[in-house]
Every structure is written in C-alpha cells, then in structure tokens.
N, C-alpha and C positions, 0 to 999 in steps of 0.2 A: 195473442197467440193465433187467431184465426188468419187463415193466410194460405197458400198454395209453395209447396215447395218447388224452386225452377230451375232448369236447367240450361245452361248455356251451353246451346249447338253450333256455337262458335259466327263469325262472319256479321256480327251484330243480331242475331238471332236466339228468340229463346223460346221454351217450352214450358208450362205450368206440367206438372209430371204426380202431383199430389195433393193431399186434402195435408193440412197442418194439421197433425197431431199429439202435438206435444210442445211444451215450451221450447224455444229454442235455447241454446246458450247464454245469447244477448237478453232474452227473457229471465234466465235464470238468475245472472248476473243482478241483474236488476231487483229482481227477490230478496236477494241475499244467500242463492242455495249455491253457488257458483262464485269462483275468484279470479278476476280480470285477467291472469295468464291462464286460465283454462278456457276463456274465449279467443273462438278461431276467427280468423279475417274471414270478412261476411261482402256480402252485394246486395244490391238495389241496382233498379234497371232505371236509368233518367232516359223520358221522353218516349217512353213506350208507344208504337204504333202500327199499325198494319195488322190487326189482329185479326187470326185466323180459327175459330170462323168467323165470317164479316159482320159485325155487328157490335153496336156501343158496348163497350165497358168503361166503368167507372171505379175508382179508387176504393168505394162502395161497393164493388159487386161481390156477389156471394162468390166464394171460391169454387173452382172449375180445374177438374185437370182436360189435358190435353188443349190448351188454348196456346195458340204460337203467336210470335209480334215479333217485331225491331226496338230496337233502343240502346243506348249503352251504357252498357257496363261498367259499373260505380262500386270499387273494394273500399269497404270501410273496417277498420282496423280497429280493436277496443281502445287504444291507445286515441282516434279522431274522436272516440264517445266520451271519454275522460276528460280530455282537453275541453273538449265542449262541454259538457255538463256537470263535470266534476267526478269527483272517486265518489265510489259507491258506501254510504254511512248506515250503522255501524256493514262491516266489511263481511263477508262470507264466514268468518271463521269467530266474529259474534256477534252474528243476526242469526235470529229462530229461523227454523228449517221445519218449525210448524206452525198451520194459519187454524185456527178458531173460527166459522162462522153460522149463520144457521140461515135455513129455507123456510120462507113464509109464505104463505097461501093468503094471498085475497081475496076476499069477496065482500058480495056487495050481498042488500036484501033479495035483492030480483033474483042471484044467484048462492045460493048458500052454499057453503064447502059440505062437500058430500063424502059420506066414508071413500067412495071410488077415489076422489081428487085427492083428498088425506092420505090413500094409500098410496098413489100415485108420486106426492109429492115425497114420500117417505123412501121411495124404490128410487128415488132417483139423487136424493139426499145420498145414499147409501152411496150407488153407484158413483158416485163424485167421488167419495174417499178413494174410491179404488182409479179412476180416473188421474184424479192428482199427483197420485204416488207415480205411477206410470210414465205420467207426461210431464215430470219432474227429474226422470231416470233415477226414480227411488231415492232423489236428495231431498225431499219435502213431502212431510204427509197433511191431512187434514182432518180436522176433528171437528161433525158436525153435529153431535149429540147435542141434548139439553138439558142443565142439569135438572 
C-alpha cells in the first residue's frame, strides 16, 4: 500500500501528487475484497530519472509528494497480472472480506511495557479497525480484539 500517487504531465514527465492512502484496487484484488473486472488499467513508470528536487531516490524511499522525473510510461492491464500470476483463489465473491489479527507490545527487562505504551498500543489497535475499513472503500473490515 505505501506508495505516492502520480500523475502523468505528459511528454515522459510525471509528478508524485500524494501520500497512498488506501489500498488500491490491484491491492484489493489481491485481498480478495475486489473482482478482476473491477480492476482499472494501472502504470508504473520504467526507468525513472531526473528527479526533481535533485537528489538520490531510491525504490526505498519514504513516499513524497511533489517529486517530478522522466521515465516511461508502463499500462498494466489486470488481464498482464493474471496471465502472469494466475487468477486470484478462492475469487472476490468467496474469500472473507474480514482479517483477524492482534497488536503485541515488546519488551524487554531494561524496558518494561508501561500502562502509557499499553495504552498507546491499544489507541492505535483501535484506530486500525477504522483505518482498514476506510482504505478498503468499506469492502473489508478488521477485527483486532482478543478474546
């Protein structure tokens, strides 16, 4: 999911325009919350360069908007992700549309978990279910109680 959304300013030029906040389609697909005709033809930019402001980026780097570059323009069609990887099992319509998991806190002796960290990690537990739903366009929730 993490990633910049970009814009093609045309002329082999493009623009990072946002922070990813939300699965994409091709994410969801992958899920199971989405069905391969409801994925839109997508890009990737091959050979990215010239980026503006001047300075290294890497595949790696933390997402950025406003960073402009050169490269081209690469439409990948869910039909090239099928061919290549296969259909997605079981399919959108019987794979679960909800994930189970839970937040654990470590520590060590030097550091013990402290009510502040427990509650901390509990506020942000929380905040995830609502996250999920959100960044799933309400096709997927998540359940991170315990029983």
């Amino acid at each position: 999911m993490e990633g910049n959304a970009i814009a093609d300013l045309g002329g082999g030029r493009f623009e990072t325009v946002d922070f990813t906040r939300r699965y994409s389609p091709l994410d969801q697909y992958a899920m199971g919350l989405r069905a391969a005709q409801e994925v839109p033809t997508f890009f990737y930019v091959d050979g990215a360069d010239d980026f503006r402001p001047n300075r290294p980026y890497k595949f790696s780097s933390s997402p950025e908007a406003g960073v402009s570059f050169t490269g081209v323009r690469r439409n990948v069609r869910i039909e090239d992700v099928v061919a290549a990887m296969g259909a997605r099992e079981p399919d959108a319509g019987r794979a679960s549309h909800s994930i189970r998991l839970a937040f654990v806190l470590v520590s060590d002796r030097g550091a013990p978990a402290t009510e502040a960290r427990t509650a901390a990690v509990a506020r942000i537990r929380k905040r995830f279910e609502r996250f999920f739903r959100d960044a799933t366009g309400g096709r997927g929730t998540a359940d991170t109680s315990l029983p």
